[in-house]
The first five atom37 places (N, CA, C, CB, O) and aatype in JSON, in Angstrom:
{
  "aatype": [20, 20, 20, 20, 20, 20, 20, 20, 20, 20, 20, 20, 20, 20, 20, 20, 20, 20, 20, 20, 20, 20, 20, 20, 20, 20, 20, 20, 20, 20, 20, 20, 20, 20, 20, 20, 20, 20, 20, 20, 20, 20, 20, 20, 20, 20, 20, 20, 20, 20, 20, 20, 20, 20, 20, 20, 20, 20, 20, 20, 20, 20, 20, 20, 20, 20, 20, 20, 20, 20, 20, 20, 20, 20, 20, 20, 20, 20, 20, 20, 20, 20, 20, 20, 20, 20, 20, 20, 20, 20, 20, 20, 20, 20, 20, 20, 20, 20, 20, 20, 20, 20, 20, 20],
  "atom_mask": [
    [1, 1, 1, 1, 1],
    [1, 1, 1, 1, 1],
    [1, 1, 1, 1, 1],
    [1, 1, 1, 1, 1],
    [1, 1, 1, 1, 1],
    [1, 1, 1, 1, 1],
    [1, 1, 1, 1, 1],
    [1, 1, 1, 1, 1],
    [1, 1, 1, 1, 1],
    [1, 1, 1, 1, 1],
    [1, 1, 1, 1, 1],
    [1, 1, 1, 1, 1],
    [1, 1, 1, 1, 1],
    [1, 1, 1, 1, 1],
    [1, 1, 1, 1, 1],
    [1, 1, 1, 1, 1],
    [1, 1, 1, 1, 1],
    [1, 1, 1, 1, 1],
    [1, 1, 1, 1, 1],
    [1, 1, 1, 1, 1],
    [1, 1, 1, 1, 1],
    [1, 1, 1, 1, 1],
    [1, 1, 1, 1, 1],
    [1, 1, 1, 1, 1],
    [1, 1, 1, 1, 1],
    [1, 1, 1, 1, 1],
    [1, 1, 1, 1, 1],
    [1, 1, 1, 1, 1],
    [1, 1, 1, 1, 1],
    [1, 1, 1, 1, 1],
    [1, 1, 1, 1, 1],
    [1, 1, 1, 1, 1],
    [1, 1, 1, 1, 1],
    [1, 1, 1, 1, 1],
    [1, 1, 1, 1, 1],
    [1, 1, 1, 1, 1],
    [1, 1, 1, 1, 1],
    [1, 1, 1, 1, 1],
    [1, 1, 1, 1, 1],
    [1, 1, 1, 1, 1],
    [1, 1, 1, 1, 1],
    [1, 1, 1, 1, 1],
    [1, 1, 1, 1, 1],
    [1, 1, 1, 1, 1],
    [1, 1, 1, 1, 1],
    [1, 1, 1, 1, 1],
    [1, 1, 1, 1, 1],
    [1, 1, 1, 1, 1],
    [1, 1, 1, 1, 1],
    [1, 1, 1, 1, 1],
    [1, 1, 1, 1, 1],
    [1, 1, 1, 1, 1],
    [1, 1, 1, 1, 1],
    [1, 1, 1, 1, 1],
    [1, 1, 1, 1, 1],
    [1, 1, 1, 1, 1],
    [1, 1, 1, 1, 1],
    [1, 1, 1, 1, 1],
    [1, 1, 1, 1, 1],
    [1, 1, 1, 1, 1],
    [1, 1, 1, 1, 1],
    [1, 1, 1, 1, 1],
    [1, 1, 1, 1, 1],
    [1, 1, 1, 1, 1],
    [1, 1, 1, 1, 1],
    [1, 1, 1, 1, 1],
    [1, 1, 1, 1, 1],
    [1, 1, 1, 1, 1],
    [1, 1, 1, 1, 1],
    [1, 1, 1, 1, 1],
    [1, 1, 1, 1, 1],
    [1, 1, 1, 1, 1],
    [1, 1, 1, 1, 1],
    [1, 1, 1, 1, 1],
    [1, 1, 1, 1, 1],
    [1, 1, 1, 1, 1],
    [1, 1, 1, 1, 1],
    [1, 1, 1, 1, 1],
    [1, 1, 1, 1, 1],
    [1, 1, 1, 1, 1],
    [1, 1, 1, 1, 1],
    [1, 1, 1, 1, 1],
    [1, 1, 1, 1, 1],
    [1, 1, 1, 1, 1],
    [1, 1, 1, 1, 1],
    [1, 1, 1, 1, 1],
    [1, 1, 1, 1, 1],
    [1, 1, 1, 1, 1],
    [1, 1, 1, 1, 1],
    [1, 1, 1, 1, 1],
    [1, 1, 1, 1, 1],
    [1, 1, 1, 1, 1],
    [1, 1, 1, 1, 1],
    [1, 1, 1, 1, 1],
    [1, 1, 1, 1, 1],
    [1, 1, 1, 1, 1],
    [1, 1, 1, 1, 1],
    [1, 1, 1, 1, 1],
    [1, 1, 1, 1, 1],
    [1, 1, 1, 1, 1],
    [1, 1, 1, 1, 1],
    [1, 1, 1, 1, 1],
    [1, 1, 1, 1, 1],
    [1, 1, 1, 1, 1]
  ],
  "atom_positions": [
    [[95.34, 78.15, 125.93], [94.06, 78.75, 125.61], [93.88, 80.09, 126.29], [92.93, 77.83, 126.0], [92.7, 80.42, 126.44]],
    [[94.78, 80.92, 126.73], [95.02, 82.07, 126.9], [94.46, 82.25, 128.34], [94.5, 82.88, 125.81], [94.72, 83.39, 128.72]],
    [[93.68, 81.42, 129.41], [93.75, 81.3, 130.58], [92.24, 82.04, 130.37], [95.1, 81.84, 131.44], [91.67, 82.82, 131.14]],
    [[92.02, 81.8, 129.73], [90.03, 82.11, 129.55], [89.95, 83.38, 128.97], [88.9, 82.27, 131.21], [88.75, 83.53, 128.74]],
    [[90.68, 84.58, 128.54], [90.84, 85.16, 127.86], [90.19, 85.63, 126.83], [91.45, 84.9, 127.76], [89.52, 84.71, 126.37]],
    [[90.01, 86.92, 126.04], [89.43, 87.7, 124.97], [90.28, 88.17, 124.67], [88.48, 88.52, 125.07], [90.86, 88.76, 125.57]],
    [[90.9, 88.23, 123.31], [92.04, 89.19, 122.88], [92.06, 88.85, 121.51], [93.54, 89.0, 123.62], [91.44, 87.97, 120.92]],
    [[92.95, 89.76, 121.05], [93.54, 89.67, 119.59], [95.09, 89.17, 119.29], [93.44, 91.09, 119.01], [95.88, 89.69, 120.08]],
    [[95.47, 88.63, 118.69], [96.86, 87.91, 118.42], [97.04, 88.41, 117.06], [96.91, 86.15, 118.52], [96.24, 88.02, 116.21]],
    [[98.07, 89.32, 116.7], [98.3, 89.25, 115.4], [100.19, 88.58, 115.29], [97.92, 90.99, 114.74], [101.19, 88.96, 115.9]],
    [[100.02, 87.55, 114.29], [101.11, 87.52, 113.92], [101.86, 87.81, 112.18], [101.22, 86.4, 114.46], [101.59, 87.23, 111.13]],
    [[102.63, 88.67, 112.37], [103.25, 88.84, 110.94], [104.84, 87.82, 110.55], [103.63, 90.66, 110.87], [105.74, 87.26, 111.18]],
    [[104.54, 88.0, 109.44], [105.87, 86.4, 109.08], [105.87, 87.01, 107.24], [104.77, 83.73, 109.4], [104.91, 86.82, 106.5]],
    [[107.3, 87.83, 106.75], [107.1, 88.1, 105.79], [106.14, 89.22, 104.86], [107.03, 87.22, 105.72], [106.1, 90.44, 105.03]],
    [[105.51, 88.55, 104.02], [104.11, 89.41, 103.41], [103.42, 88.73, 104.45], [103.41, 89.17, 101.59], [102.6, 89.56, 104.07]],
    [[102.87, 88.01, 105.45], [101.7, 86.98, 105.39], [101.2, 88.17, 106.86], [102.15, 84.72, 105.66], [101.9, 89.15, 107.12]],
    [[100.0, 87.85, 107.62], [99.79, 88.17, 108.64], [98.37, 87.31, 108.75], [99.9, 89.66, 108.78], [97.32, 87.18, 108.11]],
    [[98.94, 86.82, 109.88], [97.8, 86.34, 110.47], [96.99, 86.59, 111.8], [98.05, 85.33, 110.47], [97.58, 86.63, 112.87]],
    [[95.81, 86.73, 111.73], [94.84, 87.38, 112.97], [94.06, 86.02, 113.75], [93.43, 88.6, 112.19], [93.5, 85.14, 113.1]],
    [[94.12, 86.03, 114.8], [93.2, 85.48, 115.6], [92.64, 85.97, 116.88], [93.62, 84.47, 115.82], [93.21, 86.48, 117.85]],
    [[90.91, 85.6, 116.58], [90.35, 86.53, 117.67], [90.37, 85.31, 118.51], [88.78, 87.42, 117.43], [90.74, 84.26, 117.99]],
    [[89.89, 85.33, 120.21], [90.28, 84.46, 121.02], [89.2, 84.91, 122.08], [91.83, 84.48, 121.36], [89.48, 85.84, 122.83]],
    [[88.26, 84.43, 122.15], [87.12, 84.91, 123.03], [86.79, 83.65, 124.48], [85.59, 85.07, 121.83], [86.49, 82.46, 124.44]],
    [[86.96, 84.35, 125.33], [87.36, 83.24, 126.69], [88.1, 82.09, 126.33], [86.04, 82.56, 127.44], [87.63, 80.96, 126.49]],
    [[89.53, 82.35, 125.72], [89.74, 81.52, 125.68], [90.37, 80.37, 124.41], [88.95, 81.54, 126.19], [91.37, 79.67, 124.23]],
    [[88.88, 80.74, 123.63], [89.06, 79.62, 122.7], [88.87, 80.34, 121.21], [87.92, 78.34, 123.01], [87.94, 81.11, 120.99]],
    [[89.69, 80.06, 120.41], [89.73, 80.86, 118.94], [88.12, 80.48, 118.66], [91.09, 80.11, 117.51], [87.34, 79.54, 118.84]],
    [[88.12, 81.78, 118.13], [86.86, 81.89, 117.63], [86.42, 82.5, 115.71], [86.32, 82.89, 118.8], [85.38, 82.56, 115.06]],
    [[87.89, 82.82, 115.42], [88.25, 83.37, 114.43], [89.57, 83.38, 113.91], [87.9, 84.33, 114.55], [90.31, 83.65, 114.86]],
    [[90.19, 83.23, 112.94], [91.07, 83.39, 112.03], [90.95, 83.97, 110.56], [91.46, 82.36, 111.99], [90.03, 83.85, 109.74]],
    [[92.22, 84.67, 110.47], [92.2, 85.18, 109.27], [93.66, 85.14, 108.69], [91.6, 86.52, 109.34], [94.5, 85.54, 109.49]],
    [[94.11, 84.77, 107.54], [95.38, 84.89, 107.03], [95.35, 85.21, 105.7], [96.12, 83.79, 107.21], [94.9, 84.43, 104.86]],
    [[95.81, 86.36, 105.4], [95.5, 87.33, 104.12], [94.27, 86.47, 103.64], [96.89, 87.51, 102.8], [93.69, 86.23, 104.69]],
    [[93.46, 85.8, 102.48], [92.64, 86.04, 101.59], [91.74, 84.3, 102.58], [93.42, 86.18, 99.58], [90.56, 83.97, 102.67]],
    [[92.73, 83.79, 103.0], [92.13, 82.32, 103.72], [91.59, 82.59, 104.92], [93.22, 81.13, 104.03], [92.18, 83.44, 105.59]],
    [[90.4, 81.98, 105.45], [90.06, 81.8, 106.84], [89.54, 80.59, 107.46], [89.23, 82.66, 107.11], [89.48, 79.48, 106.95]],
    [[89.18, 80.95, 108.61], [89.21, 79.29, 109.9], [90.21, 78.49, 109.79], [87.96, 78.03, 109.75], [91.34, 78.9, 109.54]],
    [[89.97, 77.42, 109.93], [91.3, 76.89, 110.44], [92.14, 76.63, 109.41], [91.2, 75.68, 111.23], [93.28, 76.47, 109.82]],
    [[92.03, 76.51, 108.14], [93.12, 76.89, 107.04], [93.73, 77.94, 107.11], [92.71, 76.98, 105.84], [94.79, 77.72, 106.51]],
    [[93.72, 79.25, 107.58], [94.3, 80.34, 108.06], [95.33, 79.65, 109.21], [93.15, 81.43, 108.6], [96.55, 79.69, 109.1]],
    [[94.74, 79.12, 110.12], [95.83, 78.56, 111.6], [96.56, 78.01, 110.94], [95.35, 77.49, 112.91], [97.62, 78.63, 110.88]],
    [[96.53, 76.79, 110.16], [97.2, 75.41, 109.6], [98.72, 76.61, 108.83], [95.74, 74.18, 108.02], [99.89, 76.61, 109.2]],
    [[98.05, 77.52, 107.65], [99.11, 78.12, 106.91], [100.13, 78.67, 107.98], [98.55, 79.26, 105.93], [101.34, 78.56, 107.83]],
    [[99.43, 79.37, 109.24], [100.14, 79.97, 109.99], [101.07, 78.91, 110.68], [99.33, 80.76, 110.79], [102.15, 79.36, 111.05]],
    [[100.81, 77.42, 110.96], [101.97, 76.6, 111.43], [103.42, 76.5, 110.61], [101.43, 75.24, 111.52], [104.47, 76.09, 111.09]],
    [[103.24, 76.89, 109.5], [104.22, 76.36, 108.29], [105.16, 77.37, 108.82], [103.72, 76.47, 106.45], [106.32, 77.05, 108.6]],
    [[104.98, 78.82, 109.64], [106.08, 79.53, 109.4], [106.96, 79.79, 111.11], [105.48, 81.01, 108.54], [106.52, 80.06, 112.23]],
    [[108.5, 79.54, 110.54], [108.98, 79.22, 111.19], [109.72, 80.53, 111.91], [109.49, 78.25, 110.67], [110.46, 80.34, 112.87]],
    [[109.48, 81.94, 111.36], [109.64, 83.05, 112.14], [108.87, 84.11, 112.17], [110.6, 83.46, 111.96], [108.81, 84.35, 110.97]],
    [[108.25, 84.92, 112.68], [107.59, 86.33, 112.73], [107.03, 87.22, 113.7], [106.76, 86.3, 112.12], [107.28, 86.79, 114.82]],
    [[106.32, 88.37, 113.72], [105.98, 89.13, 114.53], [105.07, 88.76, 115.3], [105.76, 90.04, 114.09], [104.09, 88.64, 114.57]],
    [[104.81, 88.53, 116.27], [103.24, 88.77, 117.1], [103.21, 89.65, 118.34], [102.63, 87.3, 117.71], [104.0, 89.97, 119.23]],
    [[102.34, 89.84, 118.12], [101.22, 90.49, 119.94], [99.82, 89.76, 119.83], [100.62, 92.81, 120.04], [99.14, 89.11, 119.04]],
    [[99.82, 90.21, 120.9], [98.82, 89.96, 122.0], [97.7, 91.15, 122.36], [99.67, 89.68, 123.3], [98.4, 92.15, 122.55]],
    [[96.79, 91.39, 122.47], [96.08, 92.57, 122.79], [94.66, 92.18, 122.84], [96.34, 93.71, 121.81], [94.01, 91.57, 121.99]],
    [[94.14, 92.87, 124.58], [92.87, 92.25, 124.93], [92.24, 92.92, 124.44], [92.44, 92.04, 126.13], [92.65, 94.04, 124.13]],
    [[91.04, 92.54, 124.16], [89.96, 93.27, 123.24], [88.26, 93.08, 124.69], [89.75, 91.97, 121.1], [88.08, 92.39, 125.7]],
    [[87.45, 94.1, 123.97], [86.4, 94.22, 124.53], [85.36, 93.15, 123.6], [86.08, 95.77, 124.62], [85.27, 93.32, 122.39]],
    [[84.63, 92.13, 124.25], [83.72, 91.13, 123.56], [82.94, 91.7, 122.41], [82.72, 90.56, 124.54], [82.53, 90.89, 121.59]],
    [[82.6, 93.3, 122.19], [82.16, 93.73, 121.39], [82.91, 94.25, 119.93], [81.64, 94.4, 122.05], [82.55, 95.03, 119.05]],
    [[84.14, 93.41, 120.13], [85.2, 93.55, 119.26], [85.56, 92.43, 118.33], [86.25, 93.83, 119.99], [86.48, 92.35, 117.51]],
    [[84.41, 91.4, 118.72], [84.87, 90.38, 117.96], [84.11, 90.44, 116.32], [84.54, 88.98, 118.85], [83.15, 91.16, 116.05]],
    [[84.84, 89.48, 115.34], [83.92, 88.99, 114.47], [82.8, 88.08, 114.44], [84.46, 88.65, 113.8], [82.72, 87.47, 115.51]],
    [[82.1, 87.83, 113.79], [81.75, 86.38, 113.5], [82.33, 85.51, 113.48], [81.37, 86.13, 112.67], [83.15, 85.27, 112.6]],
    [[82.02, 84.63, 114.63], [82.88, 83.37, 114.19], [82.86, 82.6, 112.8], [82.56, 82.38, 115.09], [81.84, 82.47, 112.12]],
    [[84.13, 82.09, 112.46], [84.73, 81.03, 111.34], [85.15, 79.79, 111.79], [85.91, 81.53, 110.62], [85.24, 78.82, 111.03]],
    [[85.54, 79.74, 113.43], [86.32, 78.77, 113.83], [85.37, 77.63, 114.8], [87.55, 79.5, 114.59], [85.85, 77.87, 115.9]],
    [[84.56, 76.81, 114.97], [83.98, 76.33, 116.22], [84.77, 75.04, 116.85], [82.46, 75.95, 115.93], [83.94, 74.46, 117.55]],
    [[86.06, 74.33, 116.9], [86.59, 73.56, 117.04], [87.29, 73.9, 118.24], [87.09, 73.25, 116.05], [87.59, 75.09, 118.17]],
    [[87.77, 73.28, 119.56], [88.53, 73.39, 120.5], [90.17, 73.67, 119.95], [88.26, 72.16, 121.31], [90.58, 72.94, 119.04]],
    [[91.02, 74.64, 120.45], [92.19, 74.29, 120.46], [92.84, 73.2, 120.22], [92.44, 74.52, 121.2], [93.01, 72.89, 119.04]],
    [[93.12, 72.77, 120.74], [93.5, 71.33, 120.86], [93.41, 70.62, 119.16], [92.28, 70.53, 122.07], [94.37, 70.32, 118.45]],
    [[92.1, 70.52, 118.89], [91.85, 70.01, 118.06], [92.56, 70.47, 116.79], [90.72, 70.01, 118.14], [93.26, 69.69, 116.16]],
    [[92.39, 71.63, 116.46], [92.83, 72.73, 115.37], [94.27, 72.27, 115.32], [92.62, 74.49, 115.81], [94.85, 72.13, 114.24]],
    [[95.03, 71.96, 116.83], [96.61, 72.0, 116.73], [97.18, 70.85, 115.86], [97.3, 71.87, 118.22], [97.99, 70.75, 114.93]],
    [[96.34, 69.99, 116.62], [96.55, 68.07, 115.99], [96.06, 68.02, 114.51], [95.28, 66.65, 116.99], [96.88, 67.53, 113.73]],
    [[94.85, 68.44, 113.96], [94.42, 68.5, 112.73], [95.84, 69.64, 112.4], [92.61, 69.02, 112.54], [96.75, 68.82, 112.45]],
    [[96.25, 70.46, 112.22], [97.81, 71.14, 111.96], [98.68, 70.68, 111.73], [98.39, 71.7, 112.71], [99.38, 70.93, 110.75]],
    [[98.95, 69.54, 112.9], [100.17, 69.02, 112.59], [99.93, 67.8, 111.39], [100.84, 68.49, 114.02], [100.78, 67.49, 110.55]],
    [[98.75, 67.26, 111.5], [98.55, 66.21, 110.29], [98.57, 67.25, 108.98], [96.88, 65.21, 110.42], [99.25, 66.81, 108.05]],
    [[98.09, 68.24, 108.78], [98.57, 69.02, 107.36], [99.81, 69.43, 107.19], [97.9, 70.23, 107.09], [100.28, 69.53, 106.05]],
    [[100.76, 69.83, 108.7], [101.88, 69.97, 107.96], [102.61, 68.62, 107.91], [102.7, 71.06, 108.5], [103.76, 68.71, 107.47]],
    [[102.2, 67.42, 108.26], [102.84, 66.08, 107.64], [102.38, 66.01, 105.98], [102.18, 64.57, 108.58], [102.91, 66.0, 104.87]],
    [[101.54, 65.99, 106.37], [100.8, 65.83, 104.65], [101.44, 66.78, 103.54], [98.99, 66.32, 104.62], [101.16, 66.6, 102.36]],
    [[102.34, 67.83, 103.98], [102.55, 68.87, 103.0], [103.98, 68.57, 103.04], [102.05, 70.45, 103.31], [104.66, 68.86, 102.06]],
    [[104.66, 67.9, 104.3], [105.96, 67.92, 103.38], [106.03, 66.01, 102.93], [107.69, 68.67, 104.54], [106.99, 65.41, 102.45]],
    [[104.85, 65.54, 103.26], [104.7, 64.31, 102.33], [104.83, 64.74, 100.93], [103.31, 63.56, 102.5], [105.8, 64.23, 100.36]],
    [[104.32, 65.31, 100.42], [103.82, 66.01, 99.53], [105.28, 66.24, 98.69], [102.98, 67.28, 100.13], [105.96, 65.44, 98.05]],
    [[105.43, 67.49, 98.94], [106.69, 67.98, 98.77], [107.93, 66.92, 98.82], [106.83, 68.99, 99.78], [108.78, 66.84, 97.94]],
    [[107.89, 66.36, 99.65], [109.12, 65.1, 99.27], [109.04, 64.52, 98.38], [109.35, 64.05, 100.0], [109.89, 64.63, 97.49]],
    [[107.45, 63.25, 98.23], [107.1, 62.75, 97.21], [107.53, 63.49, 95.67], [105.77, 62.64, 97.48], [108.39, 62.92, 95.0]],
    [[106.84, 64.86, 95.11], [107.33, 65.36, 94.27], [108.76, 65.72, 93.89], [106.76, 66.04, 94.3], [109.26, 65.71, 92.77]],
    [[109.39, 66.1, 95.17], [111.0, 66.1, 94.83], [111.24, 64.51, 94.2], [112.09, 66.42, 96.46], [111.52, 64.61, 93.0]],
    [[111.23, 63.4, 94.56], [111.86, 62.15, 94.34], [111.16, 61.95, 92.97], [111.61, 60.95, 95.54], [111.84, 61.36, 92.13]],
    [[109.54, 62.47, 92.48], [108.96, 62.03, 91.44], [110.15, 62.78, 90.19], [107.21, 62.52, 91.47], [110.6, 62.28, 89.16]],
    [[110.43, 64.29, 90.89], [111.22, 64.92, 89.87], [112.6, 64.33, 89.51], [111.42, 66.25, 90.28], [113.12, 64.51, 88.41]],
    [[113.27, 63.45, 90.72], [115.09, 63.2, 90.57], [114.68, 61.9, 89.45], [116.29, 62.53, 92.52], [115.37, 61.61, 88.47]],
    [[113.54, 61.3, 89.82], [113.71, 60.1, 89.17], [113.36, 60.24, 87.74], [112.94, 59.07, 89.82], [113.61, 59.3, 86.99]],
    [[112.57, 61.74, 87.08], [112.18, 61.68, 85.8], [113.02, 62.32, 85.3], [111.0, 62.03, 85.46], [112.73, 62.45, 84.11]],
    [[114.18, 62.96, 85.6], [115.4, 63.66, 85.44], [116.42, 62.14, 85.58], [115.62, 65.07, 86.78], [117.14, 62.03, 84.59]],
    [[116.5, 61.6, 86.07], [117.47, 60.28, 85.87], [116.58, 59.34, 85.07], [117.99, 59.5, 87.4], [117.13, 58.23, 85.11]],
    [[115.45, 59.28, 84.36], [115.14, 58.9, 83.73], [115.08, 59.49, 81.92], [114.38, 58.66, 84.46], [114.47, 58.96, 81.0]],
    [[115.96, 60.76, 81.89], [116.23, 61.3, 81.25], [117.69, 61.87, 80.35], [115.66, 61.71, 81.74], [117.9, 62.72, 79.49]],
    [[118.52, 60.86, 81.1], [120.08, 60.38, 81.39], [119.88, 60.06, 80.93], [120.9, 59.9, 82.14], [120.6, 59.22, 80.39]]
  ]
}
């Protein structure tokens, strides 16, 4: 939680970039191109390489918050969407082998 902290985090991954503002501490904002709050964080778990910094900001730099949930919380609700998405994604792969071998 950035050790009580105000700053900006941008990370880039590809086309995507994602922003989070971080006000003492605790996200207070997200943004990932056209999505925000914590659907912005969640998309941002899926990727497995990209750019970031770090950069403290003055409190009069923030947005409006989107985000009111503890860290913590946001991470665990994350990791249950990215279970759920490659549930997902598996499920449909096997729905596809089997309507393709049902097509043999």
């Amino acid at each position: 939680n950035g050790s009580g902290k105000t700053c900006l985090i941008s990370i880039t991954a590809q086309s995507n970039q994602l922003t989070i503002y971080v006000h003492n501490g605790n996200i207070v904002y997200a943004e990932n191109n056209m999505i925000q709050g914590e659907q912005a964080i969640f998309k941002g778990l899926e990727w497995d390489k990209g750019i970031w910094s770090f950069d403290p900001i003055d409190v009069s730099e923030l947005p409006p918050p989107n985000v009111n949930k503890p860290i913590n919380s946001i991470l665990l609700e994350g990791c249950q969407y990215m279970d759920e998405s490659q549930k997902i994604n598996t499920d449909t792969e096997a729905n596809l082998d089997e309507s393709f071998n049902f097509l043999e």
